[in-house]
C-alpha positions as CSV (number, residue, x, y, z in Angstrom):
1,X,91.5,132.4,85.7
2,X,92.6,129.1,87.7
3,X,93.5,126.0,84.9
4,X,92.8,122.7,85.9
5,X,95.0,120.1,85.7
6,X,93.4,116.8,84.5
7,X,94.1,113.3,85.2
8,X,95.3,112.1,81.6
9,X,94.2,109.2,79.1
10,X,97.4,108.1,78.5
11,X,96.8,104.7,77.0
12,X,93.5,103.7,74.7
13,X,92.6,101.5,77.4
14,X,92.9,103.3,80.4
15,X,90.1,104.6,82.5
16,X,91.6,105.2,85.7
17,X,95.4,105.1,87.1
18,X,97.4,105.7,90.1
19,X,98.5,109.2,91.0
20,X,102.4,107.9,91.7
21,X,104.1,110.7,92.7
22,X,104.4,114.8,92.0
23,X,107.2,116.5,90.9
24,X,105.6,120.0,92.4
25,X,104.4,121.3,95.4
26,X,102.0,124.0,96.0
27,X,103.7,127.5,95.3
28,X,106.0,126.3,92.9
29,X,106.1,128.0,89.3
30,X,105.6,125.8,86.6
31,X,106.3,125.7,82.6
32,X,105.1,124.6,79.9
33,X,106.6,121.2,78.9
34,X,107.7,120.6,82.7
35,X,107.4,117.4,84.5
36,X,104.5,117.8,87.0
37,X,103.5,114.0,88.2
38,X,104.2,110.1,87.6
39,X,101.1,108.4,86.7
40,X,100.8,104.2,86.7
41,X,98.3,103.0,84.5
42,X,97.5,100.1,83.4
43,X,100.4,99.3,81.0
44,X,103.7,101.6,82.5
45,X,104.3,104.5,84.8
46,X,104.8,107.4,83.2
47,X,105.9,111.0,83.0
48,X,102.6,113.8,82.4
49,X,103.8,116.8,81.7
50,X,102.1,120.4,82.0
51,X,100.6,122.1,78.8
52,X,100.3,125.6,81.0
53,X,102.4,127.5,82.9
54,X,101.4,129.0,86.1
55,X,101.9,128.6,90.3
56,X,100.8,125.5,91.7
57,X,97.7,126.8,93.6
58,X,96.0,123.6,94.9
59,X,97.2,119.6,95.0
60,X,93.7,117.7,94.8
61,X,95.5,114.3,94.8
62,X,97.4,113.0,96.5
63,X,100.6,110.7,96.3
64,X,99.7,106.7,96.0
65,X,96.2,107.7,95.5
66,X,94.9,104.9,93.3
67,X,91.5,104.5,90.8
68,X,91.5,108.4,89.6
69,X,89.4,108.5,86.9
70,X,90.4,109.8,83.7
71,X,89.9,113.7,83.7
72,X,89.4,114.1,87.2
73,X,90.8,117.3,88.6
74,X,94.3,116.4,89.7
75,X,95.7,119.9,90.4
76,X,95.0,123.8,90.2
77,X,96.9,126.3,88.1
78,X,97.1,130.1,89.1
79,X,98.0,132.3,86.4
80,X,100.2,135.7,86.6
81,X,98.1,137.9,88.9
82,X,96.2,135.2,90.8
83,X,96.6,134.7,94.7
84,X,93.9,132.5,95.4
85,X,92.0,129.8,93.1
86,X,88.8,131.0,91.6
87,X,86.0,129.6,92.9
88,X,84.3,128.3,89.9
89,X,87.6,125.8,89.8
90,X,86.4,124.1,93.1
91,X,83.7,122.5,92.0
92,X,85.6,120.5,89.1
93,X,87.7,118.7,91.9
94,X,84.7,117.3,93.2
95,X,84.8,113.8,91.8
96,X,81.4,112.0,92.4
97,X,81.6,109.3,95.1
98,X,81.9,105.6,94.3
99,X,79.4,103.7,93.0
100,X,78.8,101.7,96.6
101,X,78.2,105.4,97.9
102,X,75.5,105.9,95.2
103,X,73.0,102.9,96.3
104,X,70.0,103.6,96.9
105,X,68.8,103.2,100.0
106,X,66.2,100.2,100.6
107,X,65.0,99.8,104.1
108,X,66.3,101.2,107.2
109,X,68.9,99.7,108.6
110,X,68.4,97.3,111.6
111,X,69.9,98.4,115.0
112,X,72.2,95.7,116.0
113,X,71.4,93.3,118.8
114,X,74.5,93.5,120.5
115,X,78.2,95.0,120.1
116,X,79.3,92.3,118.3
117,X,77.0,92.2,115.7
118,X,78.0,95.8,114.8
119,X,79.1,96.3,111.0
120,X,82.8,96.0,110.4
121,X,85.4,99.2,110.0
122,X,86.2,98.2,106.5
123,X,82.6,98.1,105.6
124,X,82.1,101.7,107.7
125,X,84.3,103.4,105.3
126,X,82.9,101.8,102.3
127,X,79.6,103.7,102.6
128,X,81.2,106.9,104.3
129,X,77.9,108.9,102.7
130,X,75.9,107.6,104.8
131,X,76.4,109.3,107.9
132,X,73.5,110.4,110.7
133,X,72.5,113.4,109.3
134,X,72.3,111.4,105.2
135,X,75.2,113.7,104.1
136,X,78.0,112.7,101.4
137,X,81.0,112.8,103.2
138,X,83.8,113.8,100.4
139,X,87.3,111.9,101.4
140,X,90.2,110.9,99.3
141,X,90.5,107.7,98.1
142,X,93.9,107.3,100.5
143,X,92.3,108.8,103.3
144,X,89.1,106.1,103.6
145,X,91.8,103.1,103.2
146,X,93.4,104.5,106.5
147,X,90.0,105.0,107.7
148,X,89.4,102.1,107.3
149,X,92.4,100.3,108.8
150,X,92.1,102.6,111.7
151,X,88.2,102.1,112.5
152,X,87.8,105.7,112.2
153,X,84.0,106.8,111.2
154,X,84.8,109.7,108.5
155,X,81.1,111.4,109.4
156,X,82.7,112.7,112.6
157,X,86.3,114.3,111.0
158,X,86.8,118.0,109.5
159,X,88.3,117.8,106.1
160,X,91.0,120.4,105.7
161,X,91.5,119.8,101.9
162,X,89.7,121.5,99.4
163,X,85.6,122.6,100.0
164,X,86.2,120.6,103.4
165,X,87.4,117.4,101.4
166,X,88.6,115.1,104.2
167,X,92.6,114.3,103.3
168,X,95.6,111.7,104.5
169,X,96.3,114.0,107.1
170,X,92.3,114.7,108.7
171,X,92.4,110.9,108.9
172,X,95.8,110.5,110.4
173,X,95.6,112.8,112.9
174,X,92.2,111.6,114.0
175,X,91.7,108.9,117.3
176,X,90.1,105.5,116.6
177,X,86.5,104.8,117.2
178,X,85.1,102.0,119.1
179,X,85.0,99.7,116.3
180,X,88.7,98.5,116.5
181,X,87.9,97.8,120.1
182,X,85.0,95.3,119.2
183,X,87.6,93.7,117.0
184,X,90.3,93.1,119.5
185,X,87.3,91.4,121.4
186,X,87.4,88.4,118.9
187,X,88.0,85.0,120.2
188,X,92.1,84.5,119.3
189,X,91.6,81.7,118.6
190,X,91.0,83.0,114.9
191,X,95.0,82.8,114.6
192,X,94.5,82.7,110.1
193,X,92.3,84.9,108.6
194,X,90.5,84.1,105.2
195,X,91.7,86.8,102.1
196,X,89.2,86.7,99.5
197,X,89.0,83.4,97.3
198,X,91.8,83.1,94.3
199,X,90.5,80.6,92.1
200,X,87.5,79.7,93.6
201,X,89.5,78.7,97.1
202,X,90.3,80.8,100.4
203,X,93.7,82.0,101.0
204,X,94.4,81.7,104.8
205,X,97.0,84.2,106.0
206,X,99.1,83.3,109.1
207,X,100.3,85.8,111.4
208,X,104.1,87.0,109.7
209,X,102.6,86.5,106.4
210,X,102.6,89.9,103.6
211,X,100.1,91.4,101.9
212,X,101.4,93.2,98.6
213,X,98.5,95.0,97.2
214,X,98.3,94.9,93.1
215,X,99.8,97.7,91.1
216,X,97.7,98.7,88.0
217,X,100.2,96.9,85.8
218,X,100.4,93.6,87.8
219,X,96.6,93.7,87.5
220,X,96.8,94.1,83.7
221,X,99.7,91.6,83.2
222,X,97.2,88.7,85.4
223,X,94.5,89.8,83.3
224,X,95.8,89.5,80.1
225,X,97.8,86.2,80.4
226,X,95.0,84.7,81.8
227,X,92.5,85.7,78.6
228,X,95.2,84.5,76.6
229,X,95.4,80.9,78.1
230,X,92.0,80.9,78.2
231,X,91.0,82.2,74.8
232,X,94.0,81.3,72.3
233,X,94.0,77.9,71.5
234,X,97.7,77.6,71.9
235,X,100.1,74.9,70.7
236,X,103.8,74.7,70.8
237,X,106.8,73.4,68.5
238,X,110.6,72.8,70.1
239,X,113.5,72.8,67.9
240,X,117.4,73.3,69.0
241,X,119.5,75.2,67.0
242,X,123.2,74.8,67.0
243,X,124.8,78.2,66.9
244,X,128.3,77.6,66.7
245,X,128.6,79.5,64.2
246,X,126.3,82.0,65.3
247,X,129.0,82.3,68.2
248,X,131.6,83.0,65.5
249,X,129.6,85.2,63.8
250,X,129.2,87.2,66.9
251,X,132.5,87.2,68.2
252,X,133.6,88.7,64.6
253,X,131.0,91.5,64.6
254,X,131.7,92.7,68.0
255,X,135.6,92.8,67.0
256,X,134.3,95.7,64.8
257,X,131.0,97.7,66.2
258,X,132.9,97.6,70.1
259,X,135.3,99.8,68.7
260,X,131.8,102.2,67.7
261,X,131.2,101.9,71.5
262,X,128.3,98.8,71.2
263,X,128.0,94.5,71.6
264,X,125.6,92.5,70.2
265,X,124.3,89.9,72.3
266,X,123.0,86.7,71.4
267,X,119.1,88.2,72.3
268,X,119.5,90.6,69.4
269,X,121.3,88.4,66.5
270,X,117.6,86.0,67.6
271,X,115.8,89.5,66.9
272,X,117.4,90.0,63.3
273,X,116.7,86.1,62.7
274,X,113.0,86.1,63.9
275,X,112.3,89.5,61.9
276,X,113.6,88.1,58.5
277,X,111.9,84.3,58.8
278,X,108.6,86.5,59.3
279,X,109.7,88.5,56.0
280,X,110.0,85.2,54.6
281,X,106.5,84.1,56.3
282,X,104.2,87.3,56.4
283,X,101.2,85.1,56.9
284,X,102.7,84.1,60.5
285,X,103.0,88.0,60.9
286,X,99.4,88.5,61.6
287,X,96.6,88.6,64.2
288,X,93.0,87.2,64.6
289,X,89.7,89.0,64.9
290,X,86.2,87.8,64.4
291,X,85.8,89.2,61.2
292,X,88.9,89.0,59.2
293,X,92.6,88.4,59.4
294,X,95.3,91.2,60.0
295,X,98.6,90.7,58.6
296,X,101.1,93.2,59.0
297,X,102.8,94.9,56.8
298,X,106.0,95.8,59.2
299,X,107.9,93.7,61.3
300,X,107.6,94.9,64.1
301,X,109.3,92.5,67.4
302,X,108.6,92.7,71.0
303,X,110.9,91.7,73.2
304,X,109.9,91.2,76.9
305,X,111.6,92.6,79.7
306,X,111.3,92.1,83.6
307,X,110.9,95.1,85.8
308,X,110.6,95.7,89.4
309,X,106.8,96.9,88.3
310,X,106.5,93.5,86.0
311,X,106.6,92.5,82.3
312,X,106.9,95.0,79.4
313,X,107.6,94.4,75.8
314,X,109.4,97.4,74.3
315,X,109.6,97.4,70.4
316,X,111.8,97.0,67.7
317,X,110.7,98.7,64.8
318,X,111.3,97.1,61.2
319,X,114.2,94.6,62.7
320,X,114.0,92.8,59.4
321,X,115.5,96.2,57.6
322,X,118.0,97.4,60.5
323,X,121.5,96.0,61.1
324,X,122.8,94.4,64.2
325,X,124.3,97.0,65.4
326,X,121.8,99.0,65.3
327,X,119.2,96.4,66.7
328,X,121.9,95.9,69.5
329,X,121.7,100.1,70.3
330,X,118.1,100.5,70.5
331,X,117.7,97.5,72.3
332,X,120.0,98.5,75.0
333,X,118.4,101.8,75.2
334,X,114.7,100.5,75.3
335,X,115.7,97.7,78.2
336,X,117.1,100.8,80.2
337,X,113.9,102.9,79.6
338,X,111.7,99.9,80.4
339,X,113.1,99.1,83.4
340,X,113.0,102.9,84.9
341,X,109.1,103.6,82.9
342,X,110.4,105.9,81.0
343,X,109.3,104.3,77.6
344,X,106.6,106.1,75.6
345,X,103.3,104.9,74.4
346,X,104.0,103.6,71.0
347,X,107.1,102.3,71.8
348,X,105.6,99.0,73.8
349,X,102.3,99.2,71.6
350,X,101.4,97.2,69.3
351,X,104.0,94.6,67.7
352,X,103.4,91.4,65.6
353,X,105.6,88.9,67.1
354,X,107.3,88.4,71.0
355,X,110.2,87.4,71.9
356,X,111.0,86.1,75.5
357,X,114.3,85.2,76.6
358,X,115.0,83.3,79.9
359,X,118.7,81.8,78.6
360,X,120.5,84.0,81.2
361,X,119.2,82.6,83.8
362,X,120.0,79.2,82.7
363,X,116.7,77.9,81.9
364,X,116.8,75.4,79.3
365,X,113.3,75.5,77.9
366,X,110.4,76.8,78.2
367,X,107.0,77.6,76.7
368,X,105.7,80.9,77.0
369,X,102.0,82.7,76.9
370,X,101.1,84.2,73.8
371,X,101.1,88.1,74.3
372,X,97.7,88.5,72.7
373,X,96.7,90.2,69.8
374,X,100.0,88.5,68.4
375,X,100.0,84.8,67.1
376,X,103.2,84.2,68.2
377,X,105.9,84.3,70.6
378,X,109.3,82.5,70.6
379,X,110.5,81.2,74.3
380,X,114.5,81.3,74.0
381,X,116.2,78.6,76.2
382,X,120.2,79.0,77.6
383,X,123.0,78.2,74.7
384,X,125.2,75.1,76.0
385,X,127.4,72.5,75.5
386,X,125.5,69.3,74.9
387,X,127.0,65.5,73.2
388,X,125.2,65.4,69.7
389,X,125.6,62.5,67.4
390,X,126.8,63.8,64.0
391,X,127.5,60.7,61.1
392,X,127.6,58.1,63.6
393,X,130.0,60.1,65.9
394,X,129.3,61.6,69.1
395,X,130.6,65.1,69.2
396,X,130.3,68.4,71.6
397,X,127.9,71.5,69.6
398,X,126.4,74.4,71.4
399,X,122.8,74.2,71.7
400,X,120.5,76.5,72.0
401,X,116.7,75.3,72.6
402,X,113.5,77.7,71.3
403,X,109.9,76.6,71.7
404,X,106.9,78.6,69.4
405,X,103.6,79.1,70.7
406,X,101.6,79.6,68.3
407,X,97.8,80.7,67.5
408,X,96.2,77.5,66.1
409,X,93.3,79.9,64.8
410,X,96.3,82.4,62.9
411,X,99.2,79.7,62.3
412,X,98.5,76.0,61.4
413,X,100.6,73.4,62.6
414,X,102.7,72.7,59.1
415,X,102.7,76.9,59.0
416,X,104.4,77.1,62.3
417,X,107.0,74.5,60.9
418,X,108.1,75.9,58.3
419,X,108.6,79.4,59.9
420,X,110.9,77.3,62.7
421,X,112.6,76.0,59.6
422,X,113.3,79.2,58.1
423,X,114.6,80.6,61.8
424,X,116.6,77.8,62.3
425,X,118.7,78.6,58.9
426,X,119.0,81.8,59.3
427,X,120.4,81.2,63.0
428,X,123.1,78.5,61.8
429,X,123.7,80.1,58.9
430,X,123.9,83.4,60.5
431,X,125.8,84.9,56.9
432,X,122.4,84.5,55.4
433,X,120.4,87.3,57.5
434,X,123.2,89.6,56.9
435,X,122.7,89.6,53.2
């Protein structure tokens, strides 16, 4: 019998994601544990792989297809004997038709008085169900944004996918309908054309000007920093550290672990120093919720990193109890994961304290947005030379400015002072996180 191949729940929070690419085609033999597809949702891209073996028998959605809902029927299994899919596994890749599809309908619509007051392409292939004869049409996400762009009405195309599903392709292949033409008919003079409001305003764009759609995690990132601005009563606390001898502290352990084939960086001596001051300060480890305080019994740091596909914030698990070697190894390894979405679920989950470093770019400070649940997150500035006066002499130390943003509802302000204390000895002392 045919074996469906769901869309998975790969994160708590998801409830839809973007089909991203396949690794399989129809026909191909597949195996258990094999990578099948790339799915984005709404924290990283990443791998599913199939839990059957079997041919590839049908492809119900397609690349780039965004908004599949958790456990819609991506794919169709045969087993060993099977030629064709059964029947009974058509149905399942039916996925009911958006909500604006689903309205009911309250009066008869009005004829329009004239061309120009016919309804716009974009809002044709919104309601695609509602064609002359008050049939659902059944199209692929992909194939009504084309629609769509190309002023095609769907109610008058053959779908060649699956139970006559109408595909990329159907659309592609099909001629424009009159509606473009009505559009061309415009005065020009409309040179900039409104995009929908961002923040309450109209964004005009010019001819030559880009539109990027979203991905799911862009989406996510915009959401979440903005809750967090908006719901964290944030406050911040600057302090430079010198780390001269966190230089020569460095510079020493490197002359021993690059002969094991590693470096530690500046980024992970500021991990080890962060994870022990929160040892030393477990009530700054800890979240807020309505009803209680969390504080953690790990400490677990996040450390953000930039990919083409925007922010992620791998973890390092119990820093406070691994060396800096070590720190420096898995660090290197979950950077390179990060940046090609290869990281797995609990490794960017979760966390008590974020760390975001902007020093090699030569930014000199900085305040950051707290990465929610947390209470915390430490913005790290560039190390340089600056002229510091030292018992009444003015002399050249490297300095290395951090700002805290703290959670005023978590951390109080004396709190948050005495954990920048704490971090600022054990970075210019750097001996005393290695005991």
């Amino acid at each position: 019998m045919s074996i469906n191949i769901l869309m998975p729940a790969l994160s708590p929070t998801m409830t839809e994601g973007k089909l991203a690419k396949w690794h399989v085609k129809v026909g191909d033999t597949v195996k258990s544990g094999q990578v099948v597809c790339e799915i984005e949702t709404d924290k990283a891209t990443m791998e599913v792989e199939a839990v059957d073996e079997g041919k590839v028998g049908q492809i119900l959605v397609e690349e780039g297809t965004e908004g599949v809902a958790v456990n819609a029927v991506i794919a169709v299994l045969l087993e060993e004997g099977e030629t064709e899919v059964a029947k009974s596994a058509a149905p399942a890749a039916e996925k009911p038709a958006p909500k604006a599809e689903q309205k009911p309908a309250e009066k008869p619509a009005e004829k329009p008085a004239s061309p120009a007051a016919a309804p716009a392409p974009a809002a044709e292939a919104a309601a695609p169900a509602a064609s002359s004869g008050g049939t659902r049409i059944f199209a692929s996400p992909l194939a009504k944004r084309i629609a769509a762009e190309k002023g095609i009405d769907l109610a008058g195309l053959k779908g060649s996918g699956p139970n006559g599903r109408i595909v990329k392709a159907d659309v592609e292949n099909a001629k424009p309908g009159a509606a473009p033409a009505a559009a061309a008919q415009a005065p020009k003079a409309a040179a900039k054309a409104p995009a929908p409001p961002a923040g309450g305003q109209p964004v005009f764009v010019a001819p030559g000007d880009s539109r990027v759609p979203h991905t799911s995690i862009r989406k996510v990132i915009a959401r979440r920093m903005l809750e967090s601005k908006q719901t964290v009563p944030h406050f911040y606390l600057t302090v430079d550290f010198e780390i001269d001898a966190l230089l020569t502290a460095r510079t020493a352990i490197n002359a021993v672990v690059e002969k094991k084939g590693t470096k530690v960086s500046v980024n992970d001596m500021v991990i080890k120093a962060c994870a022990k001051a929160l040892r030393d300060h477990p009530e700054c480890n800890a979240s807020w919720t309505e009803d209680e305080m969390i504080q953690y019994g790990a400490v677990d740091i996040s450390v953000a990193v930039a990919t083409d596909r925007g922010l992620i914030t791998p973890i390092v698990r119990n820093a406070d109890m691994k060396g800096l070697a070590q720190i420096s190894i898995e660090m290197k390894d979950l950077a390179s994961r990060a940046k090609s979405g290869k990281l797995k679920l609990e490794e960017f989950q979760g966390g008590g304290f974020t760390i975001s470093n902007l020093g090699m770019f030569g930014i000199r400070d900085f305040g950051a947005i707290i990465n929610t649940p947390q209470a915390m997150i430490l913005a790290v500035g560039a190390g340089e030379e600056r002229v510091v006066v030292r018992k009444g002499e003015m002399v050249i130390r490297n300095i290395m400015s951090c700002t805290l943003a703290v959670d005023h509802r978590v951390v109080d302000g004396a709190l948050g002072a005495q954990f920048l204390q704490t971090l600022k000895a054990y970075i210019e002392q750097p001996a005393a996180m290695l005991a």
